[in-house]
Every structure is written in C-alpha cells, then in structure tokens.
ZAMARGU-4260 file (C-alpha; in steps of 0.2 Angstrom, whole numbers, plus 5000, padded with zeros to 4 digits):
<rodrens>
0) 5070/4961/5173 | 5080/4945/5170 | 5086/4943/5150 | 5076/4927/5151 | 5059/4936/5158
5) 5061/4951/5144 | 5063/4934/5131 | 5048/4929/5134 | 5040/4947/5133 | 5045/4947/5118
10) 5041/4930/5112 | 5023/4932/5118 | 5022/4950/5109 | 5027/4943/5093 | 5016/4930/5094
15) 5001/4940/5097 | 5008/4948/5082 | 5008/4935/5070 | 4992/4928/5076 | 4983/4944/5074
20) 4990/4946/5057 | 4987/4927/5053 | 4968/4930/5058 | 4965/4947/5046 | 4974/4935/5031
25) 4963/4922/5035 | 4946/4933/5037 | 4950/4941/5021 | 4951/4925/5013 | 4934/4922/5013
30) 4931/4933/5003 | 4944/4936/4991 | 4950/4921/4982 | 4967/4918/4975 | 4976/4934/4978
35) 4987/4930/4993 | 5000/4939/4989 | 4990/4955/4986 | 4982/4954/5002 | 4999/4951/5012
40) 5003/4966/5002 | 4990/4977/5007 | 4992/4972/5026 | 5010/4977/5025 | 5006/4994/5018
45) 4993/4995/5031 | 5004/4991/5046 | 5018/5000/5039 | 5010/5017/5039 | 5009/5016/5020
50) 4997/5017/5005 | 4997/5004/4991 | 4993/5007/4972 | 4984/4994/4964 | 4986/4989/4947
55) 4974/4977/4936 | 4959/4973/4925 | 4941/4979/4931 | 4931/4963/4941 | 4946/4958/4949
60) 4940/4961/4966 | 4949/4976/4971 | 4933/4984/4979 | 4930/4969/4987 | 4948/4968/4997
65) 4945/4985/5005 | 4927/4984/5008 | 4934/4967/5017 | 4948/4974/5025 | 4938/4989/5033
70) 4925/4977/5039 | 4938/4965/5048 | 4947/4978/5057 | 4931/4988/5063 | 4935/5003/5052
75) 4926/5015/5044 | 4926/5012/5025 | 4925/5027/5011 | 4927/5024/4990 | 4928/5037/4978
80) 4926/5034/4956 | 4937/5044/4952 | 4932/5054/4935 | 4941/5069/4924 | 4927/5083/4931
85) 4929/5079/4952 | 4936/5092/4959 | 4947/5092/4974 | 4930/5099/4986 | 4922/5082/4979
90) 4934/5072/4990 | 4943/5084/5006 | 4925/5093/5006 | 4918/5112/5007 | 4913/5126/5018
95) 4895/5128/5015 | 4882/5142/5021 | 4870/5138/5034 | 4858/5143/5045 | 4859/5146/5064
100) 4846/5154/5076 | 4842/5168/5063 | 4860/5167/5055 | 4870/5163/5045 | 4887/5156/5044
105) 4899/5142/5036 | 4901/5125/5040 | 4912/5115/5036 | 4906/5097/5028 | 4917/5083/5028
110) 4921/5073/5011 | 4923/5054/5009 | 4941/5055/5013 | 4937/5057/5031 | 4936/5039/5035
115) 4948/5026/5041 | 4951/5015/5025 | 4946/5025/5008 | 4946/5016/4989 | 4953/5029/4978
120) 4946/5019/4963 | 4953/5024/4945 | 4963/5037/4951 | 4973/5040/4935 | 4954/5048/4926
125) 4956/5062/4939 | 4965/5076/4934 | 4981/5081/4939 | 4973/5096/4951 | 4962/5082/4961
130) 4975/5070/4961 | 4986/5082/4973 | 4971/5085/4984 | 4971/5067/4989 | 4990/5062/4989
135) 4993/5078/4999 | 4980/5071/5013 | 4990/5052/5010 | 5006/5062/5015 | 5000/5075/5029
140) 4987/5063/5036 | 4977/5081/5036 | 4967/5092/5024 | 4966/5113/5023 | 4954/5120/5016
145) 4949/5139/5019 | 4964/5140/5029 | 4959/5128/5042 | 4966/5109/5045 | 4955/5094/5050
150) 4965/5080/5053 | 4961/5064/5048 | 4957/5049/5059 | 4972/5035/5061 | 4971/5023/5053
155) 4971/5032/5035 | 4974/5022/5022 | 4972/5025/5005 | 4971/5010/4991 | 4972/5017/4975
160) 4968/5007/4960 | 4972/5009/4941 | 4966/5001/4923 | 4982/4998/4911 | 4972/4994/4899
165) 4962/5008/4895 | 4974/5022/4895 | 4965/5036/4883 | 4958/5052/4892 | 4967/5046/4908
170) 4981/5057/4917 | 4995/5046/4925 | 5000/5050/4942 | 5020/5058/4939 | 5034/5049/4948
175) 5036/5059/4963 | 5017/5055/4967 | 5020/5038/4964 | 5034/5036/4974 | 5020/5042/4989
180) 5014/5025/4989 | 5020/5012/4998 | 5018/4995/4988 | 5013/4996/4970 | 5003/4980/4969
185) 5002/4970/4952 | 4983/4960/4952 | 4984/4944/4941 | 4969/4934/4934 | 4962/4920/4944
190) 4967/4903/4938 | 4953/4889/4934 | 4952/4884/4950 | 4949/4901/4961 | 4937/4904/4946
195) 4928/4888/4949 | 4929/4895/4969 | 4924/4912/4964 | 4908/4905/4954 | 4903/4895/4970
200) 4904/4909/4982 | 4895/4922/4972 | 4881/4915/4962 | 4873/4906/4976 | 4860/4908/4991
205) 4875/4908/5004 | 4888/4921/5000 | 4901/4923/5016 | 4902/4939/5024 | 4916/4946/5035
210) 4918/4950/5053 | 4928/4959/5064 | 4944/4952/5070 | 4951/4963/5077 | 4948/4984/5083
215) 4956/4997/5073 | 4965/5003/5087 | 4975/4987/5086 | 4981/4989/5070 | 4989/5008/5080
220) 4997/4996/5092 | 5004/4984/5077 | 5012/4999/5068 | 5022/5005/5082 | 5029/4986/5084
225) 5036/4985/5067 | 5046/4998/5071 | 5054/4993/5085 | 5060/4977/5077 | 5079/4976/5075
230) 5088/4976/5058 | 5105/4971/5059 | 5117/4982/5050 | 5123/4969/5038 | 5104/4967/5032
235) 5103/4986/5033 | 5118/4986/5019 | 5111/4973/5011 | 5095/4984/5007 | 5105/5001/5004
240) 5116/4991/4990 | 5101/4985/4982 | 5092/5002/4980 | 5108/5008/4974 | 5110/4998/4961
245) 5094/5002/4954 | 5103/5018/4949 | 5114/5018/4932 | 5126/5028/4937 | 5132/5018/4952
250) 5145/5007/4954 | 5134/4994/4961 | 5120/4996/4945 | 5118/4978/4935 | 5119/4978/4916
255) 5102/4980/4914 | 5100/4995/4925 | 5114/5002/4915 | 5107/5000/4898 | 5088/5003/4902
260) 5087/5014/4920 | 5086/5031/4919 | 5084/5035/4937 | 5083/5024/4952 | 5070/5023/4967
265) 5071/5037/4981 | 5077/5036/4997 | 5058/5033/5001 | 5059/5017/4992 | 5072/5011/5005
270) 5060/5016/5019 | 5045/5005/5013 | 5058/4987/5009 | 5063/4989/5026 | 5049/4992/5037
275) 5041/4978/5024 | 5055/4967/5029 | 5050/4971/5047 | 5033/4967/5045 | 5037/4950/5032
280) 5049/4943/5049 | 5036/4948/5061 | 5022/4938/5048 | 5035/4922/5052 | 5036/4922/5069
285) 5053/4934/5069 | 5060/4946/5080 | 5075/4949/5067 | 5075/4954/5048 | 5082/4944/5037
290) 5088/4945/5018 | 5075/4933/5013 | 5066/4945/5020 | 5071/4959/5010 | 5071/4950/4996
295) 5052/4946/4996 | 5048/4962/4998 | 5059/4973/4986 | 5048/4971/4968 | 5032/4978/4977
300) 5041/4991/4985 | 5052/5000/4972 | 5044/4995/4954 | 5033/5010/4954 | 5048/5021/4959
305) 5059/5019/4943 | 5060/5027/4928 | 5065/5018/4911 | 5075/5027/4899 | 5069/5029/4882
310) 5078/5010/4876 | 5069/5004/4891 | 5052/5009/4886 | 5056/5004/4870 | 5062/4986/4872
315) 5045/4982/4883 | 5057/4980/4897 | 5048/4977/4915 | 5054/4984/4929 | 5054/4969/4939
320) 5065/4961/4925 | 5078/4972/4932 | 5076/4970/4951 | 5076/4951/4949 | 5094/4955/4941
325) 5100/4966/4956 | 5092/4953/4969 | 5103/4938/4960 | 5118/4949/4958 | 5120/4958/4975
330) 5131/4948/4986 | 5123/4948/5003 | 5139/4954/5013
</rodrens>
C-alpha cells in the first residue's frame, strides 16, 4: 500500500469519524437546548470507554440527555433514583426461587443495570454499600452475585448525576470512587434565550422526538479508533507536566496548588485528558492531538480528582480556579 493510498484510508476513516459524531451532537440537540458543552462531554466519556458524573440543579434536563442519547444510538436505556433504603439487589439484581416442571430452583433476575446506557440519578442519597455495587459494575463491566458473573453488554455507560444543593442525609461518593468517572460534568442554568427555546419545544402540540443515527455497534467501532490515534511525545509531556502540577509537593505545582492542594489527580486522570484529547482532534477533523487539545479537556477530566486541603475548603477556592493556573503557567515544551 502506497503512503498516499494509506492517506487517504485515513482521511476517509476520520472523516466518517467526525461525521458520525457531528450527527449524534446535532440529533441530541434537538432536544436538549443550550448545554453543548455537556453533551460534547458526555460523547467523549462515551467514546472513551468512560463514565461521566453530572453535577446541577434538578430540571435541568439531565434525564432528558441520556434518554436522548440512548435513543440516537439504538441502545437500550436503564435509570435508577437512587434513595438511602436501595440496596445493592435493587440495581445488579437477585436469585430468586422458581418453579420448573414440578421443581424448584433459582433463577437469576437481571436488574436495571443490565442495559446499554443506564442514569444513575442522585447517586450521592444511596448509601455507601449501594454505591459500590454500581461503581464496581462501571469498573469490571460485569456483576457477581451468588458467586456467578453476568457480564454486562458493551456499550455500558453509566451517567451519574448529583444535587449540590441539597446536601443533608446524602453520602458523598469518596475520592477514589470519583476518580472512577471519566468527566465530572458541571450543568449551568440556561440563559433567556435557550429558556425562551425550551418554553417553545415543550409546552406545545409538537414536541421533537429523537431518532437513531447511528447503531450501537458503531459507537464499538469508534472507541477502538480513539485509540489508535497518535500523540506525540511532546504533547504527551505536556499532559504528564500538567497533572503533576496539580500535586503540592511537586516541583512543577503553581502557587495556588501549593497553598490550597492537598493531593493531586491520579494516574487515571492522565488517562481520561488524553484519550479526551484523542477524541476532541478526531471531533475537528484531526489525526493528531494537539495542546489545544489538551487544554480543552483537562477542567472536566481532573476537577473531581482533587482534594483541597483544609485553606482550600475554607477560602471557597474552586478547583478549576487552580487548573486554569497550571494550564497558563505550564510551558508547552
């Protein structure tokens, strides 16, 4: 095969790429008004083999988004309110007696989480016993129950969503369970026009509905493509000197993660910004990452994995706050 021949292989594989991705954005969008950012977000964790954590006030259309998503990509679609008395049989399910020819015997019945895309709604009301039950499936991609594993079918994705407003009776997930998500997605209000759009589409006779864009098994065929996308080692630095500044201890920390860090994200952290990155040039038409690249994707992807010290907490200082510093401050060679 001739360099100019394995060019365009490339260029068309990419393309098809980009347009597929291009098309779930733009399905999605019919429904969901405003949040662009969050829906790029959630296709990244999806492509890359992630799960996202959403954050933000109730009637924001969280539910919406993945009962959108599941419908444009031909999946099966789960959601579980989660409240402090589930229990972890609520969601992975149970063996249960039943009747056969005369007999009797267990069977095992599935729970909600045996479907393609699930909404883990509220998942900080759960406690912390239920909690494990569902991020253990996020991380094995299989459940155990009685001694015996079920797989789960691919795609599994998991969005999780959280209130951080009403905080009393809740049990918040503990770092190393957060750092299982992928993106840790931050829902804004809609401004007064996407509330004037959002009035228009649903208090009327002709609400839009969703179709399928593309098959599920595509979405398969996407994820393997992200990873086979080059990262240049100077990028790759790039991205290793950024995570390790958001440790205090290290020579590359900035002020502000001096003074208010009290541990940085994990090696897992530095997994989700560059397959993101992967994902964000492959969204532009790219077969190359860039440090814009990593850039754009480094708040969503490491904001949930670090931990403030007490000053930190104290001052009301945002994480982000601190990632914009280390973005401006690391040199890019």
């Amino acid at each position: 095969m001739t360099t100019a021949v394995a060019m365009r292989d490339v260029e068309s594989t990419v393309g098809d790429f980009t347009t597929d991705l291009r098309r779930l954005r733009e399905e999605i969008g019919t429904m969901i008004v405003g949040q662009e950012t969050i829906i790029e977000g959630v296709l990244m964790c999806l492509l890359g083999g992630g799960h996202a954590l959403l954050e933000g006030v109730p009637g924001l259309g969280k539910t919406m988004l993945v009962r959108t998503l599941a419908e444009t990509i031909h999946a099966n679609f789960s959601r579980i309110q989660f409240t402090p008395d589930l229990m972890p049989a609520d969601i992975v399910g149970t063996n249960v007696i039943t009747e056969d020819h005369g007999g009797k015997r267990f069977e095992f019945q599935k729970g909600p989480i045996f479907a393609n895309i699930l909404l883990a709604d509220e998942i900080n009301r759960a406690t912390p016993k239920t909690q494990s039950a569902l991020l253990e499936a996020m991380s094995e991609g299989s459940v155990t129950v009685a001694k015996q594993t079920y797989q789960l079918e691919k795609p599994f994705f998991v969005l999780a969503t959280q209130n951080p407003l009403e905080m009393e009776g809740t049990y918040p997930l503990p770092e190393a369970q957060l750092d299982r998500f992928f993106f840790k997605l931050v829902v804004e209000y809609p401004n007064k026009a996407n509330l004037h759009t959002i009035i228009d589409r649903t208090t009327t006779d002709d609400v839009p509905k969703p179709k399928a864009v593309i098959e599920k098994a595509r979405i398969l065929e996407m994820r393997e493509l992200v990873r086979k996308v080059p990262l240049a080692r100077q990028i790759q630095d790039y991205a290793v000197r950024v995570v390790l500044a958001t440790h205090p201890e290290n020579p590359e920390s900035t002020a502000m993660s001096k003074q208010f860090m009290r541990y940085g994200a994990s090696p897992r952290g530095l997994q989700s910004v560059i397959l993101a990155a992967k994902i964000r040039a492959l969204l532009e038409g790219r077969y190359a990452v860039s440090i814009d690249d990593i850039r754009h994707v480094a708040a969503p992807a490491l904001r949930h994995r670090m931990i403030m010290n007490f000053e930190g907490e104290a001052e009301g200082i945002r994480t982000d706050a601190i990632i914009a510093e280390i973005l401006k401050a690391t040199k890019e060679t």
